[in-house]
C-alpha positions in Angstrom: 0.0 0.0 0.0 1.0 3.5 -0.6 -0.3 6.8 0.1 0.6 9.9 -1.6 2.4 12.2 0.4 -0.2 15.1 1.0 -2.6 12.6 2.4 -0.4 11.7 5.2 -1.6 12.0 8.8 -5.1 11.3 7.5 -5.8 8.3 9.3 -5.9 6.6 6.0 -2.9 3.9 6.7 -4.5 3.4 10.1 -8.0 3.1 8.1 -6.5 0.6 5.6 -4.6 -1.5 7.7 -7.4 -2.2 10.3 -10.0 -2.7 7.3 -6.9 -5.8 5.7 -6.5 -6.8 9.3 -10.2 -7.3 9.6 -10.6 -9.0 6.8 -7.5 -11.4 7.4 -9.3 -12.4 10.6 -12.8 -12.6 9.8 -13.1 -13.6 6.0 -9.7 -15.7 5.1 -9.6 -17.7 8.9 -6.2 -17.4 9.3 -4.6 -17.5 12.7 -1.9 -15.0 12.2 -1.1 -12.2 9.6 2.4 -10.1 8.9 3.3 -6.7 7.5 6.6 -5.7 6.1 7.4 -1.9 6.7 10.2 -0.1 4.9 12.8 0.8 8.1 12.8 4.5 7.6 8.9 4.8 7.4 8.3 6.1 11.2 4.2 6.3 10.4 3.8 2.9 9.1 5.9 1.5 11.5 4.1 2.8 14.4 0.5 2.0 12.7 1.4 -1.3 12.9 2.5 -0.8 16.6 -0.6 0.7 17.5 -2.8 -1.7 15.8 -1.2 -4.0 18.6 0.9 -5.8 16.0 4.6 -6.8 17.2 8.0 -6.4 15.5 9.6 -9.6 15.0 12.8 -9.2 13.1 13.8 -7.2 10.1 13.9 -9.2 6.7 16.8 -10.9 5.1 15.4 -11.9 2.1 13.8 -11.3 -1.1 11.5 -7.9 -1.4 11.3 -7.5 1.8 15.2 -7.5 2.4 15.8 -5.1 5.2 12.4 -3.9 5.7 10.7 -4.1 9.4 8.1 -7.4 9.9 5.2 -7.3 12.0 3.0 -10.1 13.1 -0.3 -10.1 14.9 -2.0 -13.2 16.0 -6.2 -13.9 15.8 -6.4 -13.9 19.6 -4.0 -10.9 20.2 -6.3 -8.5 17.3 -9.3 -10.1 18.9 -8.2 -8.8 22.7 -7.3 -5.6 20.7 -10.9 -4.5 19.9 
């Protein structure tokens, strides 16, 4: 996901991310989901924070090389809301 520049501090990311979260949970049954966040991106980074998610390590591999992951789990988004 990526939002323009002027439409920063919006609430969009926060809006995005809780409505992908959300659906993760409720409409694919999965028991955990991930974001990858680019290191120097302070607002996504503490979105995901604030969503309840938790850092788990920084990538090593592939696209994601170097970028900050994020994991949530169902019961952990559930106890969130």
């Amino acid at each position: 996901m990526s939002i323009h520049r002027d439409r920063w501090g919006q609430g969009l990311g926060t809006e995005a991310i809780t409505a992908a979260l959300q659906f993760g949970f409720d409409r694919l049954d999965v028991d955990e989901l991930i974001t990858a966040t680019h290191q120097q991106n302070a607002g996504m980074n503490a979105i995901a924070l604030r969503l309840g998610m938790a850092f788990r390590e920084v990538a090593d591999v592939g696209p994601w090389k170097a970028s900050n992951v994020y994991a949530i789990s169902r019961n952990d988004w559930a106890a969130n809301r």
